[in-house]
C-alpha positions as CSV (number, residue, x, y, z in Angstrom):
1,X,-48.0,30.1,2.7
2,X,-46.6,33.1,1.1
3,X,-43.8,33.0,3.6
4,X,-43.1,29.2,3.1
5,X,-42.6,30.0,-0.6
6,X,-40.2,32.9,-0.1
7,X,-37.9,30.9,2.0
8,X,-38.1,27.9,0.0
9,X,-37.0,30.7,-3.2
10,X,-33.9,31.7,-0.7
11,X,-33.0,28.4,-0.3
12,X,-32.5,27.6,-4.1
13,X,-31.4,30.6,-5.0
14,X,-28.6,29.9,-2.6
15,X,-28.0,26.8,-3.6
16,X,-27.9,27.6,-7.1
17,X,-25.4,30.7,-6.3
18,X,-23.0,28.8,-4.1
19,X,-22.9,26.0,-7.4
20,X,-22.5,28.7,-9.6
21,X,-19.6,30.2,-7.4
22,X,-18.0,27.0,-7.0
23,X,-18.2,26.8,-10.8
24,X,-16.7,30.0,-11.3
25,X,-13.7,29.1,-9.0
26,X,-12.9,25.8,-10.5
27,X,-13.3,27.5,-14.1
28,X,-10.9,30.2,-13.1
29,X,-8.6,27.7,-11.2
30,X,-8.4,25.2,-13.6
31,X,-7.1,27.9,-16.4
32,X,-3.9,29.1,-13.6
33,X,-3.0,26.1,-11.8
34,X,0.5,25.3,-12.9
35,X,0.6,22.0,-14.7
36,X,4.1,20.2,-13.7
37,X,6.6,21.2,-11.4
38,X,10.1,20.2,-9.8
39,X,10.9,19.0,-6.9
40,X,14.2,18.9,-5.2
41,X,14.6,15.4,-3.2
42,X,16.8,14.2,-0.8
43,X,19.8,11.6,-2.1
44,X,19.5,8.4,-1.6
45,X,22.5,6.6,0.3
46,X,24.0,4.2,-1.9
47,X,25.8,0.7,-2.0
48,X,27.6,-1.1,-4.8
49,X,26.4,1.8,-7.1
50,X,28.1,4.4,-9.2
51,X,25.2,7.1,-9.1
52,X,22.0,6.8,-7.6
53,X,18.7,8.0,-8.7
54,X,18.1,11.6,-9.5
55,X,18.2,14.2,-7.2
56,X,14.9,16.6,-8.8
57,X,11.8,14.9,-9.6
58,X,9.3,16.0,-11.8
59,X,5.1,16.2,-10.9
60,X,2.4,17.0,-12.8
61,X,-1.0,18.0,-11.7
62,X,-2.8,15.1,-12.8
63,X,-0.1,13.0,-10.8
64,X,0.2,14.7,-7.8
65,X,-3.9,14.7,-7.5
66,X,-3.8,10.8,-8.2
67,X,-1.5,10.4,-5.8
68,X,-2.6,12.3,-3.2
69,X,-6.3,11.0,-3.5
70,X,-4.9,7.5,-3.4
71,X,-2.7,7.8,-0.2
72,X,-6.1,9.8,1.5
73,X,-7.8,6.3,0.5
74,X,-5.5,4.0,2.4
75,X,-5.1,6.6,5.5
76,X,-8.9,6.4,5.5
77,X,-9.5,2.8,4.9
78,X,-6.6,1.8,7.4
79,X,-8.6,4.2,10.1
80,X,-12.3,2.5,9.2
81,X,-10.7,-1.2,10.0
82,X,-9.6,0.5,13.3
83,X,-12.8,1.2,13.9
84,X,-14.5,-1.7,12.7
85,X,-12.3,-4.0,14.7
86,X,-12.7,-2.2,17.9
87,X,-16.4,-2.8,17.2
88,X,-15.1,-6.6,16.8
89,X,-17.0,-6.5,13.4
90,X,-13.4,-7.2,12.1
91,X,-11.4,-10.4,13.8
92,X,-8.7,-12.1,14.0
93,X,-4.9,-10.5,12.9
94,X,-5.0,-7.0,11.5
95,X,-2.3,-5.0,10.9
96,X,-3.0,-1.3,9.6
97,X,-0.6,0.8,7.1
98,X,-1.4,4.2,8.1
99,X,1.7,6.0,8.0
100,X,3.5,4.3,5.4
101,X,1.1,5.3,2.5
102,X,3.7,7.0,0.5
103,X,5.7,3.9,-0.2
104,X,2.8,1.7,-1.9
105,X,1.7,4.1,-4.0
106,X,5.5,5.3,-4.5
107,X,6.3,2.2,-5.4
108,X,3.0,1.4,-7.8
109,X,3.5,4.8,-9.7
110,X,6.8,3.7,-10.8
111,X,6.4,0.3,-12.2
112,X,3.6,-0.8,-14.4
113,X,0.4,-3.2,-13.8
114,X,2.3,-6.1,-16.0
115,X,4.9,-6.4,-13.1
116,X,4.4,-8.4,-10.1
117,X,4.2,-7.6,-6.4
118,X,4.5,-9.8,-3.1
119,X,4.2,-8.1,0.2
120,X,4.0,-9.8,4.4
121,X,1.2,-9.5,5.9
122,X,0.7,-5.7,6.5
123,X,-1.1,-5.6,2.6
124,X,-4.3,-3.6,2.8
125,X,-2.5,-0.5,1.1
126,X,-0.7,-2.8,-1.5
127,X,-4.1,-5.1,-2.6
128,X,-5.6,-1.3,-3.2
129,X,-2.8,-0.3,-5.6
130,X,-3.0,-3.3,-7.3
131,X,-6.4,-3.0,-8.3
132,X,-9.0,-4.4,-5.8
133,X,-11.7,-2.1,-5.0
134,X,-12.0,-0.8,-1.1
135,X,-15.3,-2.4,-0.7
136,X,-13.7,-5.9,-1.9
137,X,-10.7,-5.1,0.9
138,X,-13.1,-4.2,3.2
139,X,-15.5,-7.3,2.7
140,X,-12.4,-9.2,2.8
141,X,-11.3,-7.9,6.4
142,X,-15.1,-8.6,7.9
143,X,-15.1,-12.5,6.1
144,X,-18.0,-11.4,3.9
145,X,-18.7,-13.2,0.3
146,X,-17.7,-10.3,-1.5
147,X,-14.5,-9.5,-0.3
148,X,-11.2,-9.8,-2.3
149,X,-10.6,-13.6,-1.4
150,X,-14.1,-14.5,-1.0
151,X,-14.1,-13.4,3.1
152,X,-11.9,-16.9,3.8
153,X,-8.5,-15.0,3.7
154,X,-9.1,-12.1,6.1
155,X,-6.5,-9.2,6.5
156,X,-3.2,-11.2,5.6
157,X,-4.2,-12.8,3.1
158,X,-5.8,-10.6,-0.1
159,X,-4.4,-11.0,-3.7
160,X,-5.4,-9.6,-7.5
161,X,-3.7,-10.1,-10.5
162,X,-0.4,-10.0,-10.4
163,X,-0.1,-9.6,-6.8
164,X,0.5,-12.5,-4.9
165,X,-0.7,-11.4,-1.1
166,X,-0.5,-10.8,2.2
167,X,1.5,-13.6,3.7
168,X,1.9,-14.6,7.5
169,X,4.7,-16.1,8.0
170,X,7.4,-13.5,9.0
171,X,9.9,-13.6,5.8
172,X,8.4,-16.3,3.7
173,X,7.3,-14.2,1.1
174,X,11.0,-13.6,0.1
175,X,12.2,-16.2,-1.5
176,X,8.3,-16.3,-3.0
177,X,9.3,-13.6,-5.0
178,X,12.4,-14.5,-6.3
179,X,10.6,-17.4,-7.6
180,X,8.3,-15.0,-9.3
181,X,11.4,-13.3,-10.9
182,X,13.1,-16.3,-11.9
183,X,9.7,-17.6,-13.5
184,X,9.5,-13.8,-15.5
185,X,13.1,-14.6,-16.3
186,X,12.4,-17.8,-18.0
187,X,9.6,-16.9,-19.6
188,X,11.5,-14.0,-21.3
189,X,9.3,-11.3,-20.1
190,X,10.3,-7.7,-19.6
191,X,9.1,-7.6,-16.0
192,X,10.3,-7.4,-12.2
193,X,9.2,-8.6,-9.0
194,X,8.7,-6.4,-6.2
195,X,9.3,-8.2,-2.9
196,X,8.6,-6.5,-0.1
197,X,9.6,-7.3,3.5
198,X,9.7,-5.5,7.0
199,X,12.7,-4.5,9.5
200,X,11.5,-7.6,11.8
201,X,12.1,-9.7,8.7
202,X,15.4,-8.5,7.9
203,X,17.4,-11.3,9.9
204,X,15.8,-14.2,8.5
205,X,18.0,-16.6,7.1
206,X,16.0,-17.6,4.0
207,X,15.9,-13.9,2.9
208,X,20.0,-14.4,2.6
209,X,19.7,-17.4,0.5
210,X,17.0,-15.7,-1.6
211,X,19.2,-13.0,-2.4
212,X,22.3,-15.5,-3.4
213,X,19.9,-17.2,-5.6
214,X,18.8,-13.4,-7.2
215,X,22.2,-12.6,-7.8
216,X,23.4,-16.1,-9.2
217,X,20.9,-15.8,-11.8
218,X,20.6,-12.3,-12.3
219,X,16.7,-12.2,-11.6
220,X,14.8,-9.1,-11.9
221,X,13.3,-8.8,-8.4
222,X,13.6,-5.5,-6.5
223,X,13.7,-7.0,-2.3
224,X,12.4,-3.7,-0.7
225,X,12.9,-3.2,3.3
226,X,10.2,-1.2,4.7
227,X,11.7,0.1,7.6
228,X,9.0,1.5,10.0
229,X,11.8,1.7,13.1
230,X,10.3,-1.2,14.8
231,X,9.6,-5.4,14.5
232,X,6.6,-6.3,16.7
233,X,7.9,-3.8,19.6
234,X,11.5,-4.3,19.2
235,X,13.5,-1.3,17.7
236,X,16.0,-2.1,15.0
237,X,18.7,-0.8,17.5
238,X,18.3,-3.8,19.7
239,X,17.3,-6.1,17.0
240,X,19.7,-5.8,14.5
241,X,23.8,-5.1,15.0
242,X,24.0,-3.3,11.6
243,X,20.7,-1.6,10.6
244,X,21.6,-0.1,7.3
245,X,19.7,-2.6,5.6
246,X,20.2,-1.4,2.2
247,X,24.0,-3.0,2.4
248,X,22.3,-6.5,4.0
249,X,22.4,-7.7,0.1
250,X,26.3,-7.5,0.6
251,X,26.8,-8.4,-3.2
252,X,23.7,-6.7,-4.6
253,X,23.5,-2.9,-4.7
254,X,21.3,-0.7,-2.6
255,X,19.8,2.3,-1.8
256,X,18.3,3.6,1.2
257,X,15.4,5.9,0.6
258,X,13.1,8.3,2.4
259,X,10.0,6.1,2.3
260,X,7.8,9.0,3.6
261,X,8.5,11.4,0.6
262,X,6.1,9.7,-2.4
263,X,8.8,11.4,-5.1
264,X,11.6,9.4,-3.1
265,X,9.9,6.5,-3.5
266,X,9.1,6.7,-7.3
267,X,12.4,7.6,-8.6
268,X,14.1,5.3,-6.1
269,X,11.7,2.4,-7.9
270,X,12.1,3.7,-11.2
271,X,15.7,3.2,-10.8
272,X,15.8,0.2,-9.5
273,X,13.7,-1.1,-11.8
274,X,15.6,0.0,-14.7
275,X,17.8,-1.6,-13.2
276,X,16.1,-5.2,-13.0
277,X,15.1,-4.9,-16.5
278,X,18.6,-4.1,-18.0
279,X,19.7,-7.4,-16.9
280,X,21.8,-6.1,-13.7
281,X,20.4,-8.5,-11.7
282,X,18.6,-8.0,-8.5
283,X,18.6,-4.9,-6.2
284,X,18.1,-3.7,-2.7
285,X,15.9,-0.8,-1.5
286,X,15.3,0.3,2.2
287,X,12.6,2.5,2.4
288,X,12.6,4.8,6.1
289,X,9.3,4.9,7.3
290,X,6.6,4.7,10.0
291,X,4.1,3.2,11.1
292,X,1.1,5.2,13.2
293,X,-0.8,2.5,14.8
294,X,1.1,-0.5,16.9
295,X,2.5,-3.7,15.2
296,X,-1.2,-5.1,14.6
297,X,-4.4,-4.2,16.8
298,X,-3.2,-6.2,19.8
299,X,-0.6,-3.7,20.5
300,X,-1.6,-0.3,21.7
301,X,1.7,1.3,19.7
302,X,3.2,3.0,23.2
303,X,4.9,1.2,25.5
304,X,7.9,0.8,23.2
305,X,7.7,4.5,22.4
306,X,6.3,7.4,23.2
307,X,3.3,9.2,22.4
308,X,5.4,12.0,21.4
309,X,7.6,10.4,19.1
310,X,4.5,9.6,17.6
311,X,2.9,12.5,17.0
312,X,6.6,14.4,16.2
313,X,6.3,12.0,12.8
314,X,3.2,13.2,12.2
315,X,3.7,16.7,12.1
316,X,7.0,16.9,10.5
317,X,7.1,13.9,8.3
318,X,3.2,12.7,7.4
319,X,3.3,11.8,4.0
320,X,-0.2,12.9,3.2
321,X,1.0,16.0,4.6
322,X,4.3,16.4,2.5
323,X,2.5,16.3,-0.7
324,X,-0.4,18.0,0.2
325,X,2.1,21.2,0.3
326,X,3.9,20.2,-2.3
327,X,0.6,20.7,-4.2
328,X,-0.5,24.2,-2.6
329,X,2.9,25.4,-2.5
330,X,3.2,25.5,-6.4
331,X,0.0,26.4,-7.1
332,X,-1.4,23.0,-8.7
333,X,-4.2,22.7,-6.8
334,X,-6.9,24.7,-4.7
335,X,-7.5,24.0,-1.0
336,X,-10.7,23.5,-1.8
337,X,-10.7,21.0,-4.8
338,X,-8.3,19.1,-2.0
339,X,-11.3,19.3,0.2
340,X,-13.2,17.8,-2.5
341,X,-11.0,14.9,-3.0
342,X,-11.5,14.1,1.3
343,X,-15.0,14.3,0.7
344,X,-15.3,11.5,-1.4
345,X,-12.7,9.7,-0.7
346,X,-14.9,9.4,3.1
347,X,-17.8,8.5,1.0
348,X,-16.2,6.1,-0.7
349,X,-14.8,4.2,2.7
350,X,-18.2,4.9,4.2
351,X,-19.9,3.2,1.7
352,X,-17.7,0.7,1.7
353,X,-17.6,-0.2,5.0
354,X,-21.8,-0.5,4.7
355,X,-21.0,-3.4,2.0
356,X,-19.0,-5.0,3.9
357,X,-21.0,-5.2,7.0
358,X,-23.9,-6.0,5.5
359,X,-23.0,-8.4,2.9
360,X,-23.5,-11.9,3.4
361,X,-20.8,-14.5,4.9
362,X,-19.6,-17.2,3.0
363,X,-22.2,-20.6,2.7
364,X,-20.4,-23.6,4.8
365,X,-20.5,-24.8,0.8
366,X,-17.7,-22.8,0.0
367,X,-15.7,-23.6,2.4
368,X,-13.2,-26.1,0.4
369,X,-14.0,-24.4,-2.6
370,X,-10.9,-22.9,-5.1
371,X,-8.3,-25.0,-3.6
372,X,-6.8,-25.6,-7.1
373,X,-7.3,-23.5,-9.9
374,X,-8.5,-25.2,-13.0
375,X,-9.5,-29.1,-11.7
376,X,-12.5,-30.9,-12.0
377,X,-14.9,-31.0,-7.9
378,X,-12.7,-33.2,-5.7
379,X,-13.8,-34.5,-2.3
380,X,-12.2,-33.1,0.5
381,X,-12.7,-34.4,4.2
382,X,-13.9,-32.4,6.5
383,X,-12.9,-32.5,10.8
384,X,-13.8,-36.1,10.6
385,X,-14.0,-39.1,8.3
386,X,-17.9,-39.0,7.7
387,X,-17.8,-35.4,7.2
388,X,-17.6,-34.6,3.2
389,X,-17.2,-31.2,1.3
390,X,-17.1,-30.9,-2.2
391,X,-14.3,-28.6,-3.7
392,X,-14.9,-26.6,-7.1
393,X,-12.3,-24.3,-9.2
């Protein structure tokens, strides 16, 4: 008994000194970390400008913390769907972001919750920055009752305030958001549009007539290439005769940024959407990135390229990674308050992913449910004339 007691004594008193050691670390860290630093960036090309944005950029703690917990968050919910859909918990289209974290929250960090965002149908990282929770995104991608569009919208098709999805028809979305700028526009209101469309998307024709509409009317929407090197499996070498998409808007300036560098990103979107908001009209960005997994979860990723190519991104340009030195390097974090951050931020997608695999699916009820917004129960029909559903705002 004796001996029970004595090791049960060692065992909190190690506890208690590990806590106390952790305390003393954070105390001491806290009081030396530096508080902002500044970052040289690389320069943006540039078309139909004078100057682009700046060439140092400036992070504080607090920022580069947020920032980095937020990217860890998509990279770990993006690897969870993976999983979940190889366990065919998840069905259907899925297409994961992993890779390309630094230009959603890039892009978020630099405009404000009052604007508006559209995005295709790679949108998981996106409905996060917006707003909606992971277990929502997560219930959403297993068609559960709590997810994000009430599990009947599935992985393309999440939205929140101000964020207008996740849409699967390749380039569609485009000319959806200039109608959201035109709309801001009328209104009088001081905000833009981000609309957001891939490198397979870039020879659409109704993307071109969105732009001339943009520029006619001087709207404030920023059209944003994301440029992960390849549409479906095709490279943009073979797709595309000129590839620098940031001139594509001919008559409306562009940039082309590094889309895996999250300071890039942010001042690239800061001064585009200064920009918007001056009453410059439109503008283009191209943001160079990549994309880790294949197209969507049908496609393994490497017959089109090699597993080395892969994994040469990933150690030399990983965003995660990037600003994860950034951090150490200048002393604004510890390794092991980073540590910290990956701790729960797996907690957080673990827990989530328990929500949404246990949660219940949608009633047969709701299935015509919130077809219009604010209208008194209509009957719809349902796969033949004697079958009814009643549909509620």
């Amino acid at each position: 008994m004796q001996k029970m007691l004595t090791i049960i004594s060692n065992v909190f008193r190690g506890s208690a000194s590990k806590n106390a050691a952790r305390a003393v670390v954070s105390a001491r860290g806290y009081a030396d970390f530096t508080s902002e630093a500044s970052f040289d960036i690389k320069k943006c090309d540039i078309h139909r400008l004078e100057e682009g944005p700046p060439l140092q950029a400036v992070l504080t703690r607090e920022e580069g913390l947020k920032y980095y917990r937020t990217m860890q968050v998509l990279r770990r919910m993006e690897l969870k769907a993976d999983q979940l859909y190889k366990q065919k918990i998840i069905r259907g289209f899925c297409h994961l972001y992993d890779g390309q974290e630094a230009c959603a929250v890039g892009i978020e960090a630099a405009i404000t919750p009052s604007d508006h965002l559209i995005t295709a149908y790679r949108a998981h990282g996106y409905t996060y920055t917006r707003g909606v929770p992971v277990r929502e995104i997560m219930a959403e991608l297993t068609g559960r009752r709590g997810g994000c569009a009430k599990g009947k919208g599935g992985s393309m098709h999440m939205y929140a305030k101000h964020f207008y999805g996740g849409n699967g028809i390749v380039g569609a979305q485009v000319p959806l958001g200039a109608g959201v700028a035109l709309a801001r526009k009328y209104l009088d209101k001081n905000e833009v549009c981000v609309t957001l469309y891939g490198d397979g998307a870039a020879n659409q024709g109704q993307i071109f007539e969105a732009y001339n509409m943009a520029s006619l009317w001087k709207l404030p929407c920023i059209f944003i290439c994301e440029n992960n090197k390849y549409g479906m499996g095709t490279s943009v070498e073979r797709a595309s005769a000129s590839t620098d998409y940031y001139k594509r808007g001919d008559f409306i300036p562009g940039l082309r940024v590094d889309g895996m560098d999250i300071l890039c990103v942010r001042e690239a979107t800061k001064f585009a959407a200064d920009h918007c908001r001056s009453g410059k009209g439109p503008i283009l960005m191209e943001l160079q990135t990549y994309r880790y997994h294949g197209h969507s979860m049908s496609d393994p990723g490497v017959s089109y390229r090699t597993r080395e190519e892969i994994q040469e991104v990933r150690s030399k340009s990983d965003p995660i990674s990037l600003l994860k030195d950034r951090i150490l390097s200048n002393n604004m974090a510890s390794v092991e308050e980073l540590k910290e951050i990956d701790v729960e931020v797996r907690k957080e997608i673990e827990d989530a992913a328990q929500f949404a695999t246990t949660d219940p699916e949608p009633a047969l009820d709701d299935l015509c449910n919130h077809i219009y917004s604010n209208n008194p129960p209509i009957e719809v029909r349902g796969t033949s004339p004697w079958v009814k559903y009643k549909s509620a705002s």
